[in-house]
DRENDOMAR-977470 format. One line per 10 residues: number of its first residue (from 1); their letters; for each residue x, y, z of C-alpha. Coordinates in steps of 0.2 Angstrom, whole numbers. Layout:
BEGIN
NUM = A = X Y Z | ...
//
This chain:
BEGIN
1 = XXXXXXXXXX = -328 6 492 | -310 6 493 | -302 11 510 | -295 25 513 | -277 25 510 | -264 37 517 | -246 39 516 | -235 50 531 | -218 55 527 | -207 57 544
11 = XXXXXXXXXX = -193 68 542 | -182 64 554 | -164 69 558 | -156 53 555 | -169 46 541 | -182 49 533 | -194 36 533 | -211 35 521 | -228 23 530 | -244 20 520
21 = XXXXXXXXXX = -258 13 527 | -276 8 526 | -288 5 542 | -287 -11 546 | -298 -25 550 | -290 -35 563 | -277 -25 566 | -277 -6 568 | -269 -2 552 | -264 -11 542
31 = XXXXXXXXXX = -247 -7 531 | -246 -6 513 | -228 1 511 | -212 4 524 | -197 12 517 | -184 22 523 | -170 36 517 | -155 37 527 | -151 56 525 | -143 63 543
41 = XXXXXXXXXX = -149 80 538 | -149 84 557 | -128 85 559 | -130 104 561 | -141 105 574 | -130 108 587 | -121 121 578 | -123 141 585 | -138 144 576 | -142 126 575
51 = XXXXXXXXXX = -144 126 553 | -145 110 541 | -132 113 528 | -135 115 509 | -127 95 508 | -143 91 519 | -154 101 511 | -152 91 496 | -151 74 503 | -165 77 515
61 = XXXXXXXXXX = -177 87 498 | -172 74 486 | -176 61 498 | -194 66 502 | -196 69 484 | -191 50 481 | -204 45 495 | -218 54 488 | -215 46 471 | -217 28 480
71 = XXXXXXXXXX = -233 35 490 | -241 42 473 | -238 23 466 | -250 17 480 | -262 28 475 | -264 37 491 | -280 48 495 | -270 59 509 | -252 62 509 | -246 72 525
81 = XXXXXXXXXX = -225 75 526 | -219 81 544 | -205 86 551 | -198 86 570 | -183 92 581 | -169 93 565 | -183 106 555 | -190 113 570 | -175 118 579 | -164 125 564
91 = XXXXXXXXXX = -164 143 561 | -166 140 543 | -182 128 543 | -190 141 530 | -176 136 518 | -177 119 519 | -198 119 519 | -197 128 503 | -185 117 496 | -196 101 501
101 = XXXXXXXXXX = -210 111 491 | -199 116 475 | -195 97 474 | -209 87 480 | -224 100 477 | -229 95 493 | -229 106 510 | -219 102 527 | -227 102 541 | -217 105 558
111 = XXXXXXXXXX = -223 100 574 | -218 104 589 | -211 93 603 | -230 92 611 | -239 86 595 | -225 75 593 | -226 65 610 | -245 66 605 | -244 56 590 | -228 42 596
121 = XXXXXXXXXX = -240 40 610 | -254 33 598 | -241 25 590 | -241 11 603 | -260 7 599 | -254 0 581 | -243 -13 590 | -254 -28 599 | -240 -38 606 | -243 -22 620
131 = XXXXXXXXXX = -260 -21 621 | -261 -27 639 | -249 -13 645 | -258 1 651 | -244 11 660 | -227 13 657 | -213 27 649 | -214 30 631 | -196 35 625 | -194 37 607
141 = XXXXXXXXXX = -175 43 605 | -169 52 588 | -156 59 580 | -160 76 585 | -171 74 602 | -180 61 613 | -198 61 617 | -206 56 635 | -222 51 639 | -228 44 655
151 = XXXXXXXXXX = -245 35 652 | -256 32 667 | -269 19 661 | -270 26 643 | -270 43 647 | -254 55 646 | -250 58 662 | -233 70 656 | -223 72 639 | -209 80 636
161 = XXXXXXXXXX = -195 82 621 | -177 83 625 | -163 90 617 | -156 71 617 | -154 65 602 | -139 53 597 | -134 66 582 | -133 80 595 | -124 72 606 | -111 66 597
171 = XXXXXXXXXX = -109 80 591 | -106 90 606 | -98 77 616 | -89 62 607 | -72 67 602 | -66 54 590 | -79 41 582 | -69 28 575 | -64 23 591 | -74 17 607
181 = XXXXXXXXXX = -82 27 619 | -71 36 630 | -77 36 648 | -75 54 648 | -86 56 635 | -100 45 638 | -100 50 657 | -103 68 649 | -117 64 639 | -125 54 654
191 = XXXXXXXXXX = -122 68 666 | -130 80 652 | -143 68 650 | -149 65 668 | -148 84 673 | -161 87 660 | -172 72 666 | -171 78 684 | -175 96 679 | -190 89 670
201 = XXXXXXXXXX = -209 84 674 | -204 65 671 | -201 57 687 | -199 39 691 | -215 31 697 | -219 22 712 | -220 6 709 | -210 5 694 | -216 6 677 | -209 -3 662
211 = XXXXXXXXXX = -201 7 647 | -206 5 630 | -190 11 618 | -195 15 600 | -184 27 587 | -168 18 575 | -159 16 588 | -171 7 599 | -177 -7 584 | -156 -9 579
221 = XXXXXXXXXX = -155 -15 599 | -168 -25 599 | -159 -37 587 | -148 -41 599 | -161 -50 612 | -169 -66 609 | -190 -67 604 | -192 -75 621 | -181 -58 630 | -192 -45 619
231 = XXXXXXXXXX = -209 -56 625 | -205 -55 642 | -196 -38 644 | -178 -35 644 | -171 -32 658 | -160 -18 663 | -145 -28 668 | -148 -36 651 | -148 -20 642 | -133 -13 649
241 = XXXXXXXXXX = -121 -28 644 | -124 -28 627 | -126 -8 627 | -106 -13 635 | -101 -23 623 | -105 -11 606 | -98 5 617 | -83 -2 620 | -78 -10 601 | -70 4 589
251 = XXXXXXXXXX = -85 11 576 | -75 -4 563 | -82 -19 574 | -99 -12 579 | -103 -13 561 | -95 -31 559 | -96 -36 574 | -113 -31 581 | -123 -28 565 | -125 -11 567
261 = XXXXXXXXXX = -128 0 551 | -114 10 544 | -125 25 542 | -127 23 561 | -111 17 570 | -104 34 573 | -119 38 583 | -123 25 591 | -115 26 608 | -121 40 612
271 = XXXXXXXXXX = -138 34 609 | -133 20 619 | -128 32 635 | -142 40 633 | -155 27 634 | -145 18 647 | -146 35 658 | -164 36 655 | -166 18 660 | -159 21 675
281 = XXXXXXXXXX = -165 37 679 | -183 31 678 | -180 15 688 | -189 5 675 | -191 -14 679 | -192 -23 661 | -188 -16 643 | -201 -18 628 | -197 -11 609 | -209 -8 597
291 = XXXXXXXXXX = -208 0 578 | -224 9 581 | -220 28 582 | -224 43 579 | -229 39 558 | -241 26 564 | -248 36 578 | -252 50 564 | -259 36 553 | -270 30 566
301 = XXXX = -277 49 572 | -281 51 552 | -289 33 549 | -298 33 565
//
């Protein structure tokens, strides 16, 4: 008998990104399919009420429409589209969900900061090169918020979302995109960013814990170590002088320079600022990346 096969469709506020899966043998899924829609569908999110455009709305319905096409074509048994911070936080979430439905014939399901943590959490058991890490921070950083997760020997210790995400930011804080970050703005975003760690239930652990980053941002930085840096854990210092180097070239030269996608430049040093701030803040000792977020963590709930 065939395994099961499902397909998740993560709407993100950046991209949205499609994963079908079977259980796997020896691994703990194993992927049949990765593809990924950059929409930006969460640029209004920081508006006053945070909305997602009629521009957005299309992209972002058109998009998932096209994804569900692809999962179909895999035959899937189970098909579950979910949405996070852009969807959740905009006052018109209703608008968009039944524009999804109008064009997909699926529904859109929201979840809240708590289920997402839940699921990027299980995300990291789809990812053996960390199976011998048993506590550490989980930050997965989006364009619309960034999830924490303390993990205490394979238990959640504390989660918590954020209002951190790099499309957010930028748009609250970054004045002019083309051009480098401007020490006023980045110390803005990292002042913003550390008061709402410090006011949190995330605290740094005694002895220090290492940081697993997951999310865009996270796997386009990870380009920039070496396999042997990713094996062993980057280490913060390392972090910072290549976070240095893409902050301070003009949003021209981190795509030609430093590889980093067009759809992305623009917000990419305020992701930067913000995972540096985070870095710092939770006093982390070594670096680890890993692809395996919050679509594989839903997989692997279903499968398992």
């Amino acid at each position: 008998m065939p395994a099961k096969r499902i397909g998740i469709i993560d709407v993100g506020s950046n991209s949205i990104k499609l994963l079908v899966a079977e259980k796997g043998t020896t691994e703990p899924i194993n992927v049949v399919r990765l593809s990924i829609r950059e929409t930006r569908i969460g640029e209004g999110i920081a508006g006053n009420p945070p909305a997602i455009d009629e521009a957005a709305i299309k992209r972002g319905s058109q998009a998932i429409a096209t994804l569900v096409a692809e999962a179909e074509e895999d035959k899937v048994d189970d098909l579950q589209i979910l949405a996070t911070s852009a969807v959740r936080d905009a006052a018109n979430q209703e608008e968009f969900i039944a524009r999804v439905h109008q064009e997909s014939g699926h529904t859109l399901k929201v979840l809240s900061g708590a289920q997402e943590a839940h699921y990027i959490a299980q995300g990291v058991y789809c990812d053996k090169t960390l199976e011998n890490l048993k506590s550490f921070f989980l930050i997965d950083l989006g364009g619309g918020s960034m999830e924490c997760i303390h993990q205490e020997n394979d238990q959640i210790k504390a989660a918590r979302s954020f209002q951190l995400g790099a499309v957010r930011l930028t748009s609250k804080f970054i004045r002019d995109r083309e051009q480098p970050l401007a020490r006023a703005d980045g110390g803005a975003i990292a002042t913003h960013a550390r008061s709402d760690l410090e006011n949190s239930v995330i605290k740094p652990n005694s002895p220090a814990l290492p940081i697993i980053l997951t999310g865009g941002a996270a796997r386009i930085i990870s380009y920039h170590f070496t396999q042997e840096q990713r094996a062993r854990g980057v280490t913060p210092a390392e972090f910072k002088n290549v976070s240095a180097k893409i902050c301070t070239a003009n949003k021209e030269d981190r795509i030609a320079l430093h590889r980093i996608p067009p759809a992305r430049a623009d917000v990419f040093p305020a992701a930067l600022q913000t995972l540096e701030t985070t870095i710092s803040y939770l006093q982390a000792n070594r670096i680890y990346f890993t692809a395996c977020n919050l679509r594989f963590g839903y997989a692997y709930t279903l499968l398992s």
